[in-house]
Each structure stands twice: as C-alpha cells, then as structure tokens.
C-alpha positions as CSV (number, residue, x, y, z in Angstrom):
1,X,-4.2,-30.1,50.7
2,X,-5.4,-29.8,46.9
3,X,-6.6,-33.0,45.6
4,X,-4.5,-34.0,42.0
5,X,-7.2,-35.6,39.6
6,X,-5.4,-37.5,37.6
7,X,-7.1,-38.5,34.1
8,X,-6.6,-42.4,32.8
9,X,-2.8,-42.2,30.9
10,X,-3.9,-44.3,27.9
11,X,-6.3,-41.2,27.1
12,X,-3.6,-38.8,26.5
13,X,-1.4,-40.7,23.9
14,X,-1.7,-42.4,20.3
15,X,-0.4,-44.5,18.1
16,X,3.1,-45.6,19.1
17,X,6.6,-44.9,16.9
18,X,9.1,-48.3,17.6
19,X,12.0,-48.5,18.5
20,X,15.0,-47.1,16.3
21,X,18.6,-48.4,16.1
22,X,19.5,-44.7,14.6
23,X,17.2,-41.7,14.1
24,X,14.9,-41.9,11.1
25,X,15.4,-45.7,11.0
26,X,13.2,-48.4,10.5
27,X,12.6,-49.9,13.8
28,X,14.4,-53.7,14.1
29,X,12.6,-56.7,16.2
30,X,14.5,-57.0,19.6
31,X,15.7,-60.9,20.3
32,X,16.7,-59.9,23.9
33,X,16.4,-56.9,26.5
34,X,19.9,-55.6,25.7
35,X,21.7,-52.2,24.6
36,X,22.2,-51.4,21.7
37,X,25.8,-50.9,20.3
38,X,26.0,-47.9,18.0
39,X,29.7,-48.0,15.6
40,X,31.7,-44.9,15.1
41,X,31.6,-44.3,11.4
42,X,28.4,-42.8,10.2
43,X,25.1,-44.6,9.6
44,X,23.0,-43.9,6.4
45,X,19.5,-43.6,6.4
46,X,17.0,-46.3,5.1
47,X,16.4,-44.0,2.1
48,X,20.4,-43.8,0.9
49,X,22.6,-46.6,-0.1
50,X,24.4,-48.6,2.4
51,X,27.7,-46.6,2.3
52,X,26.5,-43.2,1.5
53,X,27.3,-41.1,5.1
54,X,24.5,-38.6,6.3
55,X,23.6,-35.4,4.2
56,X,23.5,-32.1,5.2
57,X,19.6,-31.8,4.5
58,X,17.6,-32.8,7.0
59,X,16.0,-36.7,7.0
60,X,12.4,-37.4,7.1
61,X,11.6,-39.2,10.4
62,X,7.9,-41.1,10.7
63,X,5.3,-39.7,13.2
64,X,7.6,-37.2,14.4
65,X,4.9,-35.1,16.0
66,X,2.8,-36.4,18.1
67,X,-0.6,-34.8,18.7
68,X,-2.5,-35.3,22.0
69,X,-5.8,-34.6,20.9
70,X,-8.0,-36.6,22.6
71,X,-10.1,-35.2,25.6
72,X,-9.4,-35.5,29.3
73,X,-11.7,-38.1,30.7
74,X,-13.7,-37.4,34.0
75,X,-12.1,-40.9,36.4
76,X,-8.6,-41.3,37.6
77,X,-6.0,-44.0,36.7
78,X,-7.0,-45.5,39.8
79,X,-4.3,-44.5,42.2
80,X,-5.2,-42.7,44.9
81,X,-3.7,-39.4,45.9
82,X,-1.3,-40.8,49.1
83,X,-0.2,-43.0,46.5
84,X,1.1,-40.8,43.7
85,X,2.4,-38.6,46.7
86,X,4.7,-41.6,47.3
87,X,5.6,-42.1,43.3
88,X,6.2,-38.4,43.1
89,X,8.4,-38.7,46.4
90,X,10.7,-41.5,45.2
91,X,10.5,-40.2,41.8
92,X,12.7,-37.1,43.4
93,X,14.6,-39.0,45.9
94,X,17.8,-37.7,46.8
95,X,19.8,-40.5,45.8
96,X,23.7,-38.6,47.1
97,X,24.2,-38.4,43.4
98,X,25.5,-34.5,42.5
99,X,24.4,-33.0,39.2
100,X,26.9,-32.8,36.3
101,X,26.9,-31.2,33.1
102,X,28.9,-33.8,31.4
103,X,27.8,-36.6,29.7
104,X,28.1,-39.8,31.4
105,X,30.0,-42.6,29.6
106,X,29.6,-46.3,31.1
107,X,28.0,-47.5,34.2
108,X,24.6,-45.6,32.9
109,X,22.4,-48.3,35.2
110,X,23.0,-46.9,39.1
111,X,21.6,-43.7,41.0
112,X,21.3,-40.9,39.3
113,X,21.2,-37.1,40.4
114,X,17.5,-35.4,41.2
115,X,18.5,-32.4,39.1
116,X,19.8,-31.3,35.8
117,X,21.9,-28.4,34.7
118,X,20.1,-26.5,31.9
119,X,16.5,-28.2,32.1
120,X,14.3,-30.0,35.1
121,X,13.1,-32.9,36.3
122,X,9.0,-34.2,35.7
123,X,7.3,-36.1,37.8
124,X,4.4,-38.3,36.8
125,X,1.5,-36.2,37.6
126,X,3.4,-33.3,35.9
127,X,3.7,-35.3,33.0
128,X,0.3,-36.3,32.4
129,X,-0.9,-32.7,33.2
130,X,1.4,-31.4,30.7
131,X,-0.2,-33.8,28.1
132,X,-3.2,-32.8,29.3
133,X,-2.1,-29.4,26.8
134,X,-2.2,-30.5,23.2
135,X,-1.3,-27.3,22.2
136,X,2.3,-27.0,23.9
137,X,3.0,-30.0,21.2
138,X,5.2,-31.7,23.3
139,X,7.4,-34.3,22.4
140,X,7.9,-37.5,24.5
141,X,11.5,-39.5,23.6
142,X,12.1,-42.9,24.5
143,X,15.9,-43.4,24.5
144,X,15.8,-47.1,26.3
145,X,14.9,-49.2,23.0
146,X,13.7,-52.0,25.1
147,X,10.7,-54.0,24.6
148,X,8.1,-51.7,26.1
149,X,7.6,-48.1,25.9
150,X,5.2,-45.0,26.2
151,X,2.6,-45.2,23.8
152,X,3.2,-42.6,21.0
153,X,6.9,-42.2,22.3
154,X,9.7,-41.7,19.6
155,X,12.8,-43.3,19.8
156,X,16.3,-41.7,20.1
157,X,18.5,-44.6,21.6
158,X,21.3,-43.2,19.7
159,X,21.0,-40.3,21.9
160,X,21.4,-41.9,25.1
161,X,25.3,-42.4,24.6
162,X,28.3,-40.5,26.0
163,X,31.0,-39.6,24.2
164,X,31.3,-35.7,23.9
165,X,29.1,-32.9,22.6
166,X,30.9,-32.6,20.0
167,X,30.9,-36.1,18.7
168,X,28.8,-37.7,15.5
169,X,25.7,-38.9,18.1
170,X,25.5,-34.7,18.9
171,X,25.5,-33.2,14.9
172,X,23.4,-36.0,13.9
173,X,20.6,-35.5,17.3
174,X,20.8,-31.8,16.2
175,X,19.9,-32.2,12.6
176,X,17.0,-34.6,14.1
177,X,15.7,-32.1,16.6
178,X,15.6,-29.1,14.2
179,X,13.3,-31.1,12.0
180,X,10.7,-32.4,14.5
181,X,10.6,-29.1,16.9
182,X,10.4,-27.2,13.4
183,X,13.2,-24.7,14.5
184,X,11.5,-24.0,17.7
185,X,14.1,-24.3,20.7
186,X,11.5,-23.7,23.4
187,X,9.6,-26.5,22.5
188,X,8.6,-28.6,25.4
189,X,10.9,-32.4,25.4
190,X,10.2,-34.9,27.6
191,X,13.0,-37.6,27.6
192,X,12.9,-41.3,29.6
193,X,14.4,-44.7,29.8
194,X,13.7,-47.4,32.5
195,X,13.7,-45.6,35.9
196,X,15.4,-43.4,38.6
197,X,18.3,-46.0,38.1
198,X,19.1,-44.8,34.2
199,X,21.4,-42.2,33.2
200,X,20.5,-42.7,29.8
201,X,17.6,-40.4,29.4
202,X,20.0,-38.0,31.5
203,X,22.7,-38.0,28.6
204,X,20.1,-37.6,26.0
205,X,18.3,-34.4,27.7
206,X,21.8,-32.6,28.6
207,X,22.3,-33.5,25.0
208,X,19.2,-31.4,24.3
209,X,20.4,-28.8,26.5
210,X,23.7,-28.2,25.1
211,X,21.7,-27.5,21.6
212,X,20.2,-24.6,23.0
213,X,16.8,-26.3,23.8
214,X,15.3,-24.1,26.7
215,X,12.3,-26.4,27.7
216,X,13.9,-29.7,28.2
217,X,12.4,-31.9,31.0
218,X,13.8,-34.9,32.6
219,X,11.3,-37.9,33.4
220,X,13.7,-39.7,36.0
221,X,11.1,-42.4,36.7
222,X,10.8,-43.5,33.7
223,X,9.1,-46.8,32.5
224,X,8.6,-48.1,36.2
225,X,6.8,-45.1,37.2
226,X,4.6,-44.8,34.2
227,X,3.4,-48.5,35.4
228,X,3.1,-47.5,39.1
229,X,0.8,-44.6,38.6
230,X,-1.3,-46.9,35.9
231,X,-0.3,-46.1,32.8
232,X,-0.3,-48.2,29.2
233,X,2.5,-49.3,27.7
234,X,3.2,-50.8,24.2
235,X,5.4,-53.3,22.4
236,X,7.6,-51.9,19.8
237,X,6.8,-54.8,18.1
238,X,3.5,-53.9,16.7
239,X,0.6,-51.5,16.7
240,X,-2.0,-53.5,18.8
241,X,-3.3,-52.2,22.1
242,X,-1.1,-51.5,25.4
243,X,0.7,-54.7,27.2
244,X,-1.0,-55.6,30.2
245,X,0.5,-54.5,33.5
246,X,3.3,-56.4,35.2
C-alpha cells in the first residue's frame, strides 16, 4: 500500500479573510455560535449608502485570491497513515442519504449524501495535496460563519441558503464568483462548513454548479476533519496565529 505523506496544514495557507454577513462585507464580531439570518430585500455594499440595492458592476471583495505559496515541508501533521485512512473513511460514509440536485431549505444540520450532482466530494488528504499546487489557484469558501475557520478561507455564508437558483442569494453569488475566479469556470472551489452533518456547504457548491462552475469540490468533513487530521484553525475575530486544538 502507498504511504500518503502528508505535509503540516498550517504550511499551506495564509492570512485569514473573516467572516461575512453578505459578500464583500465587512466581517461583524460574533456574540454567539448561531446562523445567520439573511432578509429578502437586497443588501448594499459597505462602499454604497444604506438603501442603495446592488449594482450591475461587479463589487470589490478583500483577499479574494488566496495564494498558497509557501513550500511543502518535509514532516507530517502528525497522524499516522491508519489514521487518516479512518478520517478519509468516515469522511465518505454512506450515511443512507441519496444525492439531490436541489437546494435544501431547513433542517441543513443531519446526514448528508456522500455525492454531488455536478462536482465531487474531497477528502482531507485530497485537500491538502491539492494545496500542495499553488498554481491551480484554488479557492477555499467557508460558508459556516462561526467562530473558527480555515486559515485564509473566504467567507460566503450568504451562499449556504436554500431558496431557488433563481433567487437574489444566486445573481448576487454569481456576480461574486465571476470577479474572484476572474471569468474562469474551471477554476478549482473548495466549499465547507462544520462537518459530514452540514448541508450548508452542500447548498453553496450546487449553487456553484448550477453557474456553470466545472471544478467544484465538496469538503463534507468540514471543520471537524480539518482538526482530526491536525490542521490550524483561526478566529475570525482577528489576525493572530491559529486557535489551539480542541
């Protein structure tokens, strides 16, 4: 069996972008883990007045392409390869959940499917190898807004919604993703939230999908996964070094 070196996760990402109540906004402190509630009429962006609704052009979003520049290091994260067998094993358990094209509106915290329709699902390892490729530019989205997340990740809660593809939340993503994949639809997105038991990064990457994005990957474990195979996470709150380890 082929031995998976695994290089130390904090060495692969940067500076972190925080957590956004709509895309392009300034990121808000967080009192308490909770969901954000997102209204129907349109948001404007910090740079408009209050009641102006969203342009045609498109907005200007901060550290919208993240660049994974530094070298691979030579030691592991410190797991050892039976043990990211197992992550990558429950990372695609079958949990009896069938895959579906439509968006998923309430009830986003349970099992979710191990496919989906129009992209596929990465596992840890695949994920840090993939970063491993600074040149593929790809793009890491943290749709959970919660009080920890992937260094260097850029928020799209907004995304994680249901609703319908052709709702506000889907013209507004589009306008967003044209900007920071500069046109390119086979540009490699990696969306998350907290787990296997979050159908929010689901929503947001079938959201992807249904924009024509061919390269759209699904990072079912999420958070929790991240942690289990040793990787860094920091606080939205700030620009300091990772959180320790739960």
């Amino acid at each position: 069996m082929k031995t998976l070196r695994l290089i130390p996760l904090a060495c692969l990402l940067a500076a972190p972008v925080l957590a956004q109540d709509t895309f392009g906004s300034a990121p808000q402190p967080q009192q308490q883990q909770q969901q954000p509630a997102y209204p129907q009429q349109q948001p404007a962006y910090p740079q408009q007045q209050q009641q102006q609704p969203y342009p045609q052009q498109q907005p200007a979003y901060p550290q919208q392409q993240p660049a994974y520049t530094q070298p691979p290091a030579q030691q592991g994260p410190g797991q050892n390869n039976d043990a990211m067998a197992r992550l990558m094993q429950a990372e695609r358990q079958d949990m009896g959940v069938p895959a579906t094209a439509q968006l998923k509106s309430g009830g986003l915290h349970g099992p979710t499917p191990n496919q989906l329709p129009g992209g596929r699902l990465v596992t840890t390892p695949e994920l840090v190898q993939l970063l491993q490729n600074p040149q593929q530019g790809t793009l890491v989205f943290d749709v959970l807004g919660g009080p920890q997340m992937l260094p260097n990740a850029i928020a799209v809660v907004p995304a994680s919604q249901g609703g319908s593809f052709e709702d506000q939340v889907q013209r507004e993503f589009g306008q967003y993703l044209q900007q920071v994949t500069q046109g390119r639809k086979d540009r490699p997105m990696v969306f998350y939230c907290q787990s296997s038991q979050c159908w929010m990064s689901y929503n947001a990457a079938l959201r992807a999908t249904r924009l024509g994005y061919t390269n759209v990957l699904w990072y079912r474990g999420g958070i929790e996964a991240w942690q289990q195979a040793g990787g860094p996470l920091v606080s939205p709150q700030g620009q300091g070094g990772p959180t320790q380890q739960r």
